[in-house]
PAFI-422771 format. One line per 4 residues: their letters; for each residue x, y, z of N, C-alpha, C. Coordinates in nm, 4 decimals. Example, Ala and Ser with C-alpha at 12.3 -4.5 7.8 and 13.67 -1.06 7.14 Angstrom:
<kevos>
AS> 1.3190 -0.5690 0.7800 1.2300 -0.4500 0.7800 1.3200 -0.3300 0.7800 | 1.2850 -0.2250 0.7080 1.3670 -0.1060 0.7140 1.2900 0.0030 0.7870
</kevos>
This chain:
<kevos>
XXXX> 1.1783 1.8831 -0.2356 1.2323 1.7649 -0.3013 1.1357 1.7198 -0.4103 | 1.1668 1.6556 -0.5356 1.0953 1.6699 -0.6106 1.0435 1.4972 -0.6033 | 0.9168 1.4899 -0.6764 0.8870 1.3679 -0.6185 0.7699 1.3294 -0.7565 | 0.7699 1.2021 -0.7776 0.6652 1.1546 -0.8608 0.5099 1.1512 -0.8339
XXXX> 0.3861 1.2612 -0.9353 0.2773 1.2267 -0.8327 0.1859 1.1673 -0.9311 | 0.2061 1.1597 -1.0586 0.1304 1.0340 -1.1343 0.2490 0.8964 -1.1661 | 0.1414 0.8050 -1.1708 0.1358 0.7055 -1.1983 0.0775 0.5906 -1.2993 | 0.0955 0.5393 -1.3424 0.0439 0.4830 -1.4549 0.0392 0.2996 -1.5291
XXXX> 0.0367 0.2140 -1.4274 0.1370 0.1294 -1.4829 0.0541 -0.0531 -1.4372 | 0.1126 -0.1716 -1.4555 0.0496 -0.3385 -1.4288 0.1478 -0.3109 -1.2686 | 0.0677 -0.3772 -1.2083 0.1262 -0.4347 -1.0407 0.0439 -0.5333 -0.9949 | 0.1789 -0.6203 -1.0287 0.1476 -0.8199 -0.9983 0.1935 -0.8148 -0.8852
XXXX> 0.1432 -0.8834 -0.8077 0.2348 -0.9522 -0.6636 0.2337 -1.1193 -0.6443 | 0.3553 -1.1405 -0.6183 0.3946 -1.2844 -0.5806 0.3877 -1.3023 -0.4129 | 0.3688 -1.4018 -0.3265 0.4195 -1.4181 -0.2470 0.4754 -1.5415 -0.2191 | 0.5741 -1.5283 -0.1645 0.7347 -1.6419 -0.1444 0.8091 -1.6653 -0.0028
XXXX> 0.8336 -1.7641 0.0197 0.9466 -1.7625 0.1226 1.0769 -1.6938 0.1305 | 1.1063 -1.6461 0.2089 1.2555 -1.6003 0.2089 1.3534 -1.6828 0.1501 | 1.3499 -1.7838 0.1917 1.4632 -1.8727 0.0611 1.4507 -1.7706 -0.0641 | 1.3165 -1.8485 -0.1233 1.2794 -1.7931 -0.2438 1.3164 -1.6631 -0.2872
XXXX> 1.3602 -1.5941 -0.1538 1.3818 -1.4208 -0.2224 1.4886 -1.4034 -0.2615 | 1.5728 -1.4944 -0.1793 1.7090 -1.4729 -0.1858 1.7574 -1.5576 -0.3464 | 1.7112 -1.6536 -0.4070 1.6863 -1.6960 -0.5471 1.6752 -1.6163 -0.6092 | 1.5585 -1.5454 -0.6443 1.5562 -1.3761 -0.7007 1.6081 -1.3169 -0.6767
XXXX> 1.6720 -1.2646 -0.5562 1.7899 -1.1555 -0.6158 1.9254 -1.1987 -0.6426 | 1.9315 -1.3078 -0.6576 2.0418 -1.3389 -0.7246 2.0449 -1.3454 -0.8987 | 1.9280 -1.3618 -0.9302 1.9132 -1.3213 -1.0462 1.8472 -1.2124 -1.1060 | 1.8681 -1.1221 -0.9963 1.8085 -1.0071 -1.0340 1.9937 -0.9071 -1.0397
XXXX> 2.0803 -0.9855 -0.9697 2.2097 -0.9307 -0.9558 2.2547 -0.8218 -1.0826 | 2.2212 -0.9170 -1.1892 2.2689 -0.8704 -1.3687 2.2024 -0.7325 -1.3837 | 2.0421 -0.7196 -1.3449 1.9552 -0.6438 -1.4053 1.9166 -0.5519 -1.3064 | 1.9097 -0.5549 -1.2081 1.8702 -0.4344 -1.1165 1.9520 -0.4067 -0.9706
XXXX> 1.9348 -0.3321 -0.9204 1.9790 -0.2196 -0.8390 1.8994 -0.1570 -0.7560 | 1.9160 -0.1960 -0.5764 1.8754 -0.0798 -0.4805 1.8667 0.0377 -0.5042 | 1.7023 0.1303 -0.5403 1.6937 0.2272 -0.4945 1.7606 0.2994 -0.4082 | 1.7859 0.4181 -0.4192 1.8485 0.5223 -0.3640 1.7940 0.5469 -0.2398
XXXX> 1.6715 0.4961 -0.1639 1.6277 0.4926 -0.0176 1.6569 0.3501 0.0542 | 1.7151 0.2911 -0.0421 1.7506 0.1339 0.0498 1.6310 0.0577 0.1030 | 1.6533 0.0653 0.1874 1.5922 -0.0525 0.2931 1.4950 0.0818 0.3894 | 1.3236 0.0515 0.3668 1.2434 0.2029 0.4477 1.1472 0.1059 0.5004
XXXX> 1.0814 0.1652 0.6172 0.9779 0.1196 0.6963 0.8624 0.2342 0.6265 | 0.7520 0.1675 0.5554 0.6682 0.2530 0.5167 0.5211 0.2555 0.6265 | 0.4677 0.3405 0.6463 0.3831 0.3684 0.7119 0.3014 0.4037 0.6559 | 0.1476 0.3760 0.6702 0.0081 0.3892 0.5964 -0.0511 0.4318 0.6937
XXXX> -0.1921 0.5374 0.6483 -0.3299 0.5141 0.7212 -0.4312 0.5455 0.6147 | -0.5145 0.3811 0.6235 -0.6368 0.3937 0.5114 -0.7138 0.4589 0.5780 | -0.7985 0.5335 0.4618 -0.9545 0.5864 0.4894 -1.0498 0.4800 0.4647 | -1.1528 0.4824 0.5042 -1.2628 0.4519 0.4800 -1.4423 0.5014 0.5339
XXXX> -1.4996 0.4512 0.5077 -1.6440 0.4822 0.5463 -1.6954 0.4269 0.6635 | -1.7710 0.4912 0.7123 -1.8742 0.3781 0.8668 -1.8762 0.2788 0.7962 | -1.8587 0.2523 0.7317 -1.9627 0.0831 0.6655 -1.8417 0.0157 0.5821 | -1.7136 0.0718 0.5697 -1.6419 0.0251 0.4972 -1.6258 -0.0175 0.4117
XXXX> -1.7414 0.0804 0.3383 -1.7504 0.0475 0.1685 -1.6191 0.0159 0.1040 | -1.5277 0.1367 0.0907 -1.4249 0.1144 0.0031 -1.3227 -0.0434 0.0218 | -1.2711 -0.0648 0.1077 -1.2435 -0.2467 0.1207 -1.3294 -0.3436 0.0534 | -1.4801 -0.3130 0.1141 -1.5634 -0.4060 0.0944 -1.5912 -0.4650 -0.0575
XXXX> -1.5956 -0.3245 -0.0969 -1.5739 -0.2892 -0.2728 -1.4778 -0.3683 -0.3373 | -1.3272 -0.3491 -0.2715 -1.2233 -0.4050 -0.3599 -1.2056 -0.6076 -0.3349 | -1.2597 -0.6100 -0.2054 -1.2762 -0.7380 -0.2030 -1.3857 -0.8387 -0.2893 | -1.4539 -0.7957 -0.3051 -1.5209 -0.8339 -0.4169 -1.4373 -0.8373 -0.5729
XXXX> -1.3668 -0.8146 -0.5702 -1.2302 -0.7900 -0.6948 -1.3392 -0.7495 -0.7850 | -1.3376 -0.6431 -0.7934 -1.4398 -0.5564 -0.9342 -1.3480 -0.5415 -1.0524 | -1.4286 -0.4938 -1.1600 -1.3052 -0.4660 -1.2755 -1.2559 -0.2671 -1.2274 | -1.3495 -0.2498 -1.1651 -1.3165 -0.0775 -1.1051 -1.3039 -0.0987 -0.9335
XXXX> -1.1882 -0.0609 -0.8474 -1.1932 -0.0336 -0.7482 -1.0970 0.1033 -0.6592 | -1.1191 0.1983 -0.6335 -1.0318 0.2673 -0.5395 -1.0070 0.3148 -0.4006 | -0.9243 0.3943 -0.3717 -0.8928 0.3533 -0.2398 -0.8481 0.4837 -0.2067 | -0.8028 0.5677 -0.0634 -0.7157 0.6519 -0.0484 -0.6554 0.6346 0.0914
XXXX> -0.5215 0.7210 0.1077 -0.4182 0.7194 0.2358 -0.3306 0.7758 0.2057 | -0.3006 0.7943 0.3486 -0.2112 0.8711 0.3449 -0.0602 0.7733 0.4077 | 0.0786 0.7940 0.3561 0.1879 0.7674 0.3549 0.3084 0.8806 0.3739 | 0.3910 0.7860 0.4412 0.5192 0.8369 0.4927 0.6226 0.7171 0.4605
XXXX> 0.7395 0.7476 0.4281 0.8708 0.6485 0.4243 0.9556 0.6552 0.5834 | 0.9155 0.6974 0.6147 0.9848 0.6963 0.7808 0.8765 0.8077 0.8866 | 0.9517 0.7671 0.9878 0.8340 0.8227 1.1349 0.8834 0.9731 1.0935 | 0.7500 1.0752 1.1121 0.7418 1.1524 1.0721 0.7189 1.2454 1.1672
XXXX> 0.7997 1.3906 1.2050 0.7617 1.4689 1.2690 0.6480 1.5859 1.1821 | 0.6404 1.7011 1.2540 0.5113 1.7997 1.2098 0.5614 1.8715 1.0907 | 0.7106 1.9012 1.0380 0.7883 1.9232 0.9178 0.7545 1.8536 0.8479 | 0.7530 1.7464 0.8813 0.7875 1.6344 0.7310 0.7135 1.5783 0.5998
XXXX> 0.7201 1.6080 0.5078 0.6137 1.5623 0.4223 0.5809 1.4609 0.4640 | 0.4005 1.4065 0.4141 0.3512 1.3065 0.3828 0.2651 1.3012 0.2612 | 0.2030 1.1516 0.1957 0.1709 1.1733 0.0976 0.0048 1.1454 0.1209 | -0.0628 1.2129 0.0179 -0.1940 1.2082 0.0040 -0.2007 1.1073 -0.1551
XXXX> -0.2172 0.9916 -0.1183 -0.2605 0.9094 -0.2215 -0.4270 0.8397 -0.2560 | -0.4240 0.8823 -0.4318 -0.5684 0.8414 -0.4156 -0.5350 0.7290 -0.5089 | -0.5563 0.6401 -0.5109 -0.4997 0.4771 -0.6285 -0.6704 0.4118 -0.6254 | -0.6292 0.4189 -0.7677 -0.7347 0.3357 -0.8227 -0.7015 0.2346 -0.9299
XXXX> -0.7639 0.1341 -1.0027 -0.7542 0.0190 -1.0277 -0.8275 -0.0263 -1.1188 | -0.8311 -0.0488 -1.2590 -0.9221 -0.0216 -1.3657 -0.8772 -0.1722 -1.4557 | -0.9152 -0.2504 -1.4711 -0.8768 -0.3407 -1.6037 -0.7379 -0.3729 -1.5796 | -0.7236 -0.4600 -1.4381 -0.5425 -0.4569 -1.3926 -0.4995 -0.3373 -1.4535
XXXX> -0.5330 -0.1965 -1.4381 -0.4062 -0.1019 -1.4999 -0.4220 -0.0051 -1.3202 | -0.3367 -0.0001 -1.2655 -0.3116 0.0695 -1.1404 -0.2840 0.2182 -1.2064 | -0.4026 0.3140 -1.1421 -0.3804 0.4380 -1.1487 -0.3334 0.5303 -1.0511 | -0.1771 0.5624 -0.9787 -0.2030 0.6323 -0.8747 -0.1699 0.8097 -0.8671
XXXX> -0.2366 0.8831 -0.7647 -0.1973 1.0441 -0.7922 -0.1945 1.0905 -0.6371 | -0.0523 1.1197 -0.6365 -0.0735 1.2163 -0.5021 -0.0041 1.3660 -0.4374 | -0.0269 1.3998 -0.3469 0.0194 1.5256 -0.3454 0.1044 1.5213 -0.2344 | 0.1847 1.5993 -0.1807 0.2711 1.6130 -0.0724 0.2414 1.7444 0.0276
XXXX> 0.2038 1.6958 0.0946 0.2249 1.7844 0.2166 0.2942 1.7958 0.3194 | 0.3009 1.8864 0.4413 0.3657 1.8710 0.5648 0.2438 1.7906 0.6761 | 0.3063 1.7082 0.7615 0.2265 1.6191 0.8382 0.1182 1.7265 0.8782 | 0.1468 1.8386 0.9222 0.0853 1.9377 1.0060 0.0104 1.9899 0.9128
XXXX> 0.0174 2.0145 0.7612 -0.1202 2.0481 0.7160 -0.1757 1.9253 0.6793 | -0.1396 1.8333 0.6807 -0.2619 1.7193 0.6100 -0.2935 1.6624 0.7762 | -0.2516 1.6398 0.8707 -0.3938 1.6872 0.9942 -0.4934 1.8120 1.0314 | -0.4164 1.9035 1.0089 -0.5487 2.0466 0.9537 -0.6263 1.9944 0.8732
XXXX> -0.5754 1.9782 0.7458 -0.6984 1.9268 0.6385 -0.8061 1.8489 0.6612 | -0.7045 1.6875 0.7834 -0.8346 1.5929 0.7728 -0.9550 1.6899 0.8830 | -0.8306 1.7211 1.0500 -0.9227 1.7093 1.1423 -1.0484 1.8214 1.1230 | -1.0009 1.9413 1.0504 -1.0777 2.0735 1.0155 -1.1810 1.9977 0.9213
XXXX> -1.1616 1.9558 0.8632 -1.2212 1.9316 0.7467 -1.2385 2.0055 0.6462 | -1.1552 2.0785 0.5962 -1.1201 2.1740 0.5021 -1.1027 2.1343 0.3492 | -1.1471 2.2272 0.2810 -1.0799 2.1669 0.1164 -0.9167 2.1618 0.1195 | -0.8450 2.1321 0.0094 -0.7388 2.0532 0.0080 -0.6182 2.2337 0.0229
XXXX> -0.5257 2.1791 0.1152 -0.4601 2.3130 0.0832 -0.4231 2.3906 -0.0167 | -0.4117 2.3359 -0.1148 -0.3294 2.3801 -0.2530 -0.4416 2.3252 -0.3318 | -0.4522 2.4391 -0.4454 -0.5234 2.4194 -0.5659 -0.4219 2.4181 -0.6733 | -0.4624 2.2602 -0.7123 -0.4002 2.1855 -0.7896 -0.5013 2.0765 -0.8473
XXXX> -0.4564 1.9995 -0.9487 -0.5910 1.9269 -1.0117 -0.6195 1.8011 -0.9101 | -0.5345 1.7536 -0.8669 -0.4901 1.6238 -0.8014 -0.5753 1.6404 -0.6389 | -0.5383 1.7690 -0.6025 -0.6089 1.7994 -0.4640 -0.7636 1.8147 -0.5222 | -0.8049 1.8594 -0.6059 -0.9151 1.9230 -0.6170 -1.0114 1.7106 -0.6383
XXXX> -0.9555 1.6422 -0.7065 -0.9561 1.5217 -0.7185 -0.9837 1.4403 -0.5836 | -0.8841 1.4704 -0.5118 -0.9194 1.3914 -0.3597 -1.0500 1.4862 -0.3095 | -1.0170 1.6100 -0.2881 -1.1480 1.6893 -0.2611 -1.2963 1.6199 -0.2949 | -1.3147 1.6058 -0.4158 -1.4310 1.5532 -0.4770 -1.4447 1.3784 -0.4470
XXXX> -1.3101 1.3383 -0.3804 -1.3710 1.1733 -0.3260 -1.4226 1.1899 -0.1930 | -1.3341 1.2807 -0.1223 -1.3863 1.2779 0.0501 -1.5511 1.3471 0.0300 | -1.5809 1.4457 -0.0903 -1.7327 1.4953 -0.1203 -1.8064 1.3414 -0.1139 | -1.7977 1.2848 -0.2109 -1.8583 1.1547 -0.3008 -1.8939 1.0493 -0.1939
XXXX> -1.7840 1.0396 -0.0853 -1.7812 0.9430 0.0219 -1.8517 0.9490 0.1209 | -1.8735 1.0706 0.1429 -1.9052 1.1515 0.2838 -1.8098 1.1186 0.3903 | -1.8876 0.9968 0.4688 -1.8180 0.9567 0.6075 -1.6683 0.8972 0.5960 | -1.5921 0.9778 0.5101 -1.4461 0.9042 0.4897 -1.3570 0.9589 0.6266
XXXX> -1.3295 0.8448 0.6794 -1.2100 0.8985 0.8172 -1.1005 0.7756 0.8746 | -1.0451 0.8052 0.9202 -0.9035 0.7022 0.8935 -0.9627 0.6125 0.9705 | -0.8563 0.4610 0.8900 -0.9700 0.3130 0.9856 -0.8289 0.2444 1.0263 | -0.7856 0.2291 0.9299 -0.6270 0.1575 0.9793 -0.5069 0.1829 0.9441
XXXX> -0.4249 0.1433 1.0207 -0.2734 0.1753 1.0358 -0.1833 0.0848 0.9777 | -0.1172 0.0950 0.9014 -0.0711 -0.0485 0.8090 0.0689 -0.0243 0.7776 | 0.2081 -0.1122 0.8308 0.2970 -0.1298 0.8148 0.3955 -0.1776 0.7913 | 0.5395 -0.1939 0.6676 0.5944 -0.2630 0.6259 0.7146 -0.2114 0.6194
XXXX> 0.7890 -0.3243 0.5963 0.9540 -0.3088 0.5520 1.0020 -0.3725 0.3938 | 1.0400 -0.2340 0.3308 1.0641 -0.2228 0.2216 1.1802 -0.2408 0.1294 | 1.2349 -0.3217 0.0323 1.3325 -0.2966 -0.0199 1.2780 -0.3022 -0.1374 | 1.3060 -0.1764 -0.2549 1.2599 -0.1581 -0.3899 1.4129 -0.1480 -0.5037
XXXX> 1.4144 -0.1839 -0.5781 1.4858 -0.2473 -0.6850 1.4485 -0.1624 -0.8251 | 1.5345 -0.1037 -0.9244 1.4907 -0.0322 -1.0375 1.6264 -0.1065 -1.1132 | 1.5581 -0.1167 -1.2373 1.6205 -0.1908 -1.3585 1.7595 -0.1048 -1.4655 | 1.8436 -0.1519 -1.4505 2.0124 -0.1007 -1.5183 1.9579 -0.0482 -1.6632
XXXX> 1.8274 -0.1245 -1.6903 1.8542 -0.0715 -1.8550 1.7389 0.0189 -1.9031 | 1.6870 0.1456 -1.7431 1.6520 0.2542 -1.7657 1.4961 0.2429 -1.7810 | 1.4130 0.1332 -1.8255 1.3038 0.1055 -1.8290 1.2559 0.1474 -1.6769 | 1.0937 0.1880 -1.6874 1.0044 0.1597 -1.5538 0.9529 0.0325 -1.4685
XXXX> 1.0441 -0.0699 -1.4992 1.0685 -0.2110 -1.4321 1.1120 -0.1957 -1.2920 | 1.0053 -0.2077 -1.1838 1.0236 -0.1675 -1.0712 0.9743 -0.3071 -1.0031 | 1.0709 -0.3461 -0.8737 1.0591 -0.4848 -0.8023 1.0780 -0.4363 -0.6883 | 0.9295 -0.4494 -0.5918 0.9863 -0.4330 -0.4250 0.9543 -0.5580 -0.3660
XXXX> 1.0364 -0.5562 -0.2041 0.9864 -0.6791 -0.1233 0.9518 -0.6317 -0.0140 | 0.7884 -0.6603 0.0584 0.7920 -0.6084 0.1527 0.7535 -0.7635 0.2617 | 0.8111 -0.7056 0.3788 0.7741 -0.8227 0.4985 0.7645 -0.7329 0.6129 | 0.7252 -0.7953 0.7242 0.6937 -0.7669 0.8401 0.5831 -0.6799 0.8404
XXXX> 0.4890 -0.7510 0.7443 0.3583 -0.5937 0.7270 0.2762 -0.6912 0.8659 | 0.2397 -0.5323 0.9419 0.1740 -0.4816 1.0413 0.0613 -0.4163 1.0372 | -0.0935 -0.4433 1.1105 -0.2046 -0.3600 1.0718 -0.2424 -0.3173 1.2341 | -0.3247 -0.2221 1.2322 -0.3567 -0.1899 1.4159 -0.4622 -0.1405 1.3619
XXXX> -0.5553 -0.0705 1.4526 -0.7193 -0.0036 1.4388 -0.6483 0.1177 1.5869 | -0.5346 0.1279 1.6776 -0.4977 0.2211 1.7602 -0.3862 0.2939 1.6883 | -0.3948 0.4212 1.7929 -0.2598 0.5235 1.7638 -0.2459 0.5167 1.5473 | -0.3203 0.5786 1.5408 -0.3428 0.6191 1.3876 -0.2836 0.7419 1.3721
XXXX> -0.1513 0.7204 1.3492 -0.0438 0.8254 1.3489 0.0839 0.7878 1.2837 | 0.1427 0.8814 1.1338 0.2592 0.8546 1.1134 0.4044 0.8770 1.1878 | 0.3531 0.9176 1.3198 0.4610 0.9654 1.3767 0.4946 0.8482 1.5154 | 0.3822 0.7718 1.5109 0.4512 0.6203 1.6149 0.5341 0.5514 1.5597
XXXX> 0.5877 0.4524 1.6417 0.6207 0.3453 1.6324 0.5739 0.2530 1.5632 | 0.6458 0.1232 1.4911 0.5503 0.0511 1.4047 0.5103 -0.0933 1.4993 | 0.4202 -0.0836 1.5244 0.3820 -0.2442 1.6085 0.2099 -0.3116 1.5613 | 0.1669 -0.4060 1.5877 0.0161 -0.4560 1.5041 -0.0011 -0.5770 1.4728
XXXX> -0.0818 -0.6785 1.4574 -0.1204 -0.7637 1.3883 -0.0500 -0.7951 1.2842 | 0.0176 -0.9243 1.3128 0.1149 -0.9883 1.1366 0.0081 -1.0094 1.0405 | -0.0036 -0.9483 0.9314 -0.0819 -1.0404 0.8337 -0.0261 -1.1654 0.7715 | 0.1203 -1.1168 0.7521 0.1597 -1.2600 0.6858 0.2860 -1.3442 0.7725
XXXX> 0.2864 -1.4794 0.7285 0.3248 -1.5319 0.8481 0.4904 -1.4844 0.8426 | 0.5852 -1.4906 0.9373 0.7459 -1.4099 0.9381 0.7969 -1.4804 0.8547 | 0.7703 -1.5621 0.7892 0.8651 -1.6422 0.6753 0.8590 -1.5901 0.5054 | 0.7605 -1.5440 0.5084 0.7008 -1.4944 0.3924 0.7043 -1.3614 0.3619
XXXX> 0.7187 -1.2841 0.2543 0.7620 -1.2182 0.1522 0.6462 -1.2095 0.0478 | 0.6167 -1.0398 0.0393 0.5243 -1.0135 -0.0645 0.6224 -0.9329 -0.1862 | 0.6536 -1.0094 -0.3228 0.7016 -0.9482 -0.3946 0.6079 -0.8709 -0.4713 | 0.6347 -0.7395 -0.5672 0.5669 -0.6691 -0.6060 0.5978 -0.6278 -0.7555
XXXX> 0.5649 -0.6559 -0.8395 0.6652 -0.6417 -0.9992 0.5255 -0.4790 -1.0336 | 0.6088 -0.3904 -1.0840 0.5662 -0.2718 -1.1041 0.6390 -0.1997 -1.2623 | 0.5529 -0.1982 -1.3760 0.5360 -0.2292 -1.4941 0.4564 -0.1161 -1.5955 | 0.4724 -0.0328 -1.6448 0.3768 0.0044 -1.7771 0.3591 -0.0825 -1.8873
XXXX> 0.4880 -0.1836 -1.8895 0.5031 -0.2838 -2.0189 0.5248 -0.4396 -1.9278 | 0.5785 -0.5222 -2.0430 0.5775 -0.7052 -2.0084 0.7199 -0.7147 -1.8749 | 0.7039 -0.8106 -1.8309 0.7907 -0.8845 -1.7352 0.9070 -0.9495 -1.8200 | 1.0623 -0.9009 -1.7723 1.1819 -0.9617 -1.8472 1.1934 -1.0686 -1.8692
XXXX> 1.2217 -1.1194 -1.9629 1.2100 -1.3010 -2.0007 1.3188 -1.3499 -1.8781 | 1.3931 -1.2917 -1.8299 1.4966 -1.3609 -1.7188 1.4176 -1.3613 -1.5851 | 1.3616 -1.2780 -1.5592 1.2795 -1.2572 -1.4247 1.1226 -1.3745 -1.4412 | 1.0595 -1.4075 -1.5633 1.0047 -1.4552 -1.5863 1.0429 -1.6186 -1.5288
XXXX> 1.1477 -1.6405 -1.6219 1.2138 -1.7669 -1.5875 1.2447 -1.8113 -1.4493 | 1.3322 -1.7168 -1.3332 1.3153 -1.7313 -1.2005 1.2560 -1.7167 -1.1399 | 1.1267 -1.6982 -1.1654 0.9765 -1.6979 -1.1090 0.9522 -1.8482 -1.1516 | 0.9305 -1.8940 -1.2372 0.9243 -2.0004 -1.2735 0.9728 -2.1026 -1.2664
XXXX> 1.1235 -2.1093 -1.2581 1.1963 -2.1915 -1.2040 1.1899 -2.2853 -1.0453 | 1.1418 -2.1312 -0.9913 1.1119 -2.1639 -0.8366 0.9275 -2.1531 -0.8093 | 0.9356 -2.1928 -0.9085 0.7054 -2.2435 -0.9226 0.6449 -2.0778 -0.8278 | 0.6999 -1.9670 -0.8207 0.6092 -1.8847 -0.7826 0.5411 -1.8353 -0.9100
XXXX> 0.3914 -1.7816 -0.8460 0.3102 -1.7688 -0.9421 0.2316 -1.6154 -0.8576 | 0.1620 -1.5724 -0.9701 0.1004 -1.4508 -0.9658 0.0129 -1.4412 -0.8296 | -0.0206 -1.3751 -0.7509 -0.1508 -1.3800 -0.6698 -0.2408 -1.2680 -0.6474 | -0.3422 -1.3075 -0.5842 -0.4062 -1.1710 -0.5379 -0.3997 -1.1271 -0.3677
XXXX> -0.3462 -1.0092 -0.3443 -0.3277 -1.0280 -0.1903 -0.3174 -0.8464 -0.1810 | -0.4142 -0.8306 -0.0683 -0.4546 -0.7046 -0.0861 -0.3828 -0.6472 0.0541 | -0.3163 -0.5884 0.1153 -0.2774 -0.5543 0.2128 -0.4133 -0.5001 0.3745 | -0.4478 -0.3771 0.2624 -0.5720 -0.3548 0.3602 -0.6604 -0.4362 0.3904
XXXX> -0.7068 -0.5176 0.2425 -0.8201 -0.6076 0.2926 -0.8087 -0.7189 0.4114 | -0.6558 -0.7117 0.3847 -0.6432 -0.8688 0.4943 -0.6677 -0.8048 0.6092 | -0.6673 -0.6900 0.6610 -0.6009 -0.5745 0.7449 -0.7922 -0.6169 0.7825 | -0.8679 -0.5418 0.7076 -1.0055 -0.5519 0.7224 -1.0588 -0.7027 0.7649
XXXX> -0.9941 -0.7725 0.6829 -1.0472 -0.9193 0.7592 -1.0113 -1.0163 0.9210 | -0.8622 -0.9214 0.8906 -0.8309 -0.9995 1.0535 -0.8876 -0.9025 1.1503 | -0.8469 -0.7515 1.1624 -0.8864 -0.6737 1.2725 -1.0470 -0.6179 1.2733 | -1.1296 -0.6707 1.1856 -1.2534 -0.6180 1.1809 -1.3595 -0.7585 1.1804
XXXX> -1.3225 -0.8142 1.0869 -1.4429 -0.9141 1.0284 -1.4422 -1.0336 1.1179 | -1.3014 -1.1008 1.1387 -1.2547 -1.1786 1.2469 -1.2919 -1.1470 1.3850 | -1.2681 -1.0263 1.4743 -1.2929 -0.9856 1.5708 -1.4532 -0.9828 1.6184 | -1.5173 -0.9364 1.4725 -1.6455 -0.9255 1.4666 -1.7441 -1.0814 1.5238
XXXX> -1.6549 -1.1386 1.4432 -1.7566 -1.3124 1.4671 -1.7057 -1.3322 1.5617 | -1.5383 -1.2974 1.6306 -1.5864 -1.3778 1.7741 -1.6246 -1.3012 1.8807 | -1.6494 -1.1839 1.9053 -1.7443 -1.0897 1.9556 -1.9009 -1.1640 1.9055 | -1.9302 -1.2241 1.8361 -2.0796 -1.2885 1.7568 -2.0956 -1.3970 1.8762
XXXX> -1.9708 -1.5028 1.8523 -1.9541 -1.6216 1.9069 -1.9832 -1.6243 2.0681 | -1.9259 -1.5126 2.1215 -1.9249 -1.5011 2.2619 -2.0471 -1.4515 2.3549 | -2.1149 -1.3576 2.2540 -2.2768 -1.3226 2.2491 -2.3568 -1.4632 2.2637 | -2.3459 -1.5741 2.1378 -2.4239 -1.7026 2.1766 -2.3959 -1.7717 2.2768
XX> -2.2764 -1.7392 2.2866 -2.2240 -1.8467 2.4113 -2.2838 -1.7960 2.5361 | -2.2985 -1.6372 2.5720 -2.2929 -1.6494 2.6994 -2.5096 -1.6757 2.6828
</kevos>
């Protein structure tokens, strides 16, 4: 199946109440259109370092930060592709590149520790981050429900909504079930505007209309702050106490 593996493009995120979503797509009615996968439960697992450089990095909001994981659009048996994404982040311009594999070689790859199956520029690319990183090995499990939106008048004007995102530190596998830690509370809605060029003066306006505004909200990091950093101090707390 053929599939997009560069990327190139601005990615703003709003977050809103469900009211609020349902406002936007009503005025999104004129101009865009459900993707051809509808409504997907996406499944993540970040890498990172013993020390969790790479989070630690992007939380600091640098003008350079990147990241890698691996992704699936649904629970995945040992057939099924998954993706090897490496996204990075330069001067707000989101760079992402990834490759596709079958679940069953990209666990060969990680657990062997092997160079990338296929020589290609993109593999040879992740190759040289897991070099650069050293101790890169999966930290968390991160999950959402997706509906993505593409624009009638052919442009790369791309709008998703995701909710019910889920993070765990167990069963680090695209092939479970999705269950974990809410990051955001069930009322709320992370919109996602996805862009090489400006935001439609109509979409502009119903953003505006209904006072949502731009934010910064990192999925993993929150992921890193509740199941790591949080846990950490009260594991701290319970040390003084006793």
């Amino acid at each position: 199946m053929e599939y997009q593996s560069v990327f190139k493009r601005y990615e703003m995120k709003y977050m809103m109440t469900r009211q609020q979503k349902k406002t936007i797509l009503e005025a999104m009615l004129q101009h865009m259109s459900l993707d051809k996968f509808g409504h997907t439960t996406i499944r993540n697992i970040y890498f990172d370092t013993d020390t969790y450089r790479l989070v630690c990095r992007s939380l600091e909001k640098p003008i350079y930060k990147e990241k890698l994981r691996i992704r699936s659009y649904k629970k995945v048996s040992a057939q099924d592709n998954v993706y090897i994404e490496l996204k990075k982040k330069y001067d707000d311009i989101v760079y992402k590149r990834r490759e596709a594999l079958s679940q069953m070689e990209a666990l060969e790859w990680i657990v062997k520790d092997t160079p990338f199956p296929y020589d290609t520029q993109i593999g040879k690319e992740i190759d040289y981050f897991f070099a650069y990183y050293q101790t890169l090995k999966p930290k968390v499990f991160l999950s959402y429900e997706r509906e993505a939106f593409y624009a009638h008048d052919g442009s790369d004007f791309r709008v998703t909504f995701d909710e019910n995102i889920l993070a765990r530190q167990e069963e680090l596998s695209l092939s479970k079930e999705v269950w974990g830690e809410r990051l955001i509370d069930e009322d709320r809605v992370l919109m996602e505007v996805k862009t090489s060029g400006g935001i439609p003066l109509w979409m502009v306006k119903a953003l505006s209309q209904e006072k949502i505004y731009k934010t910064s909200f990192s999925k993993y990091g929150t992921a890193y702050q509740k199941l790591i950093c949080e846990k950490e101090a009260e594991s701290q707390r319970k040390i003084f106490i006793a």
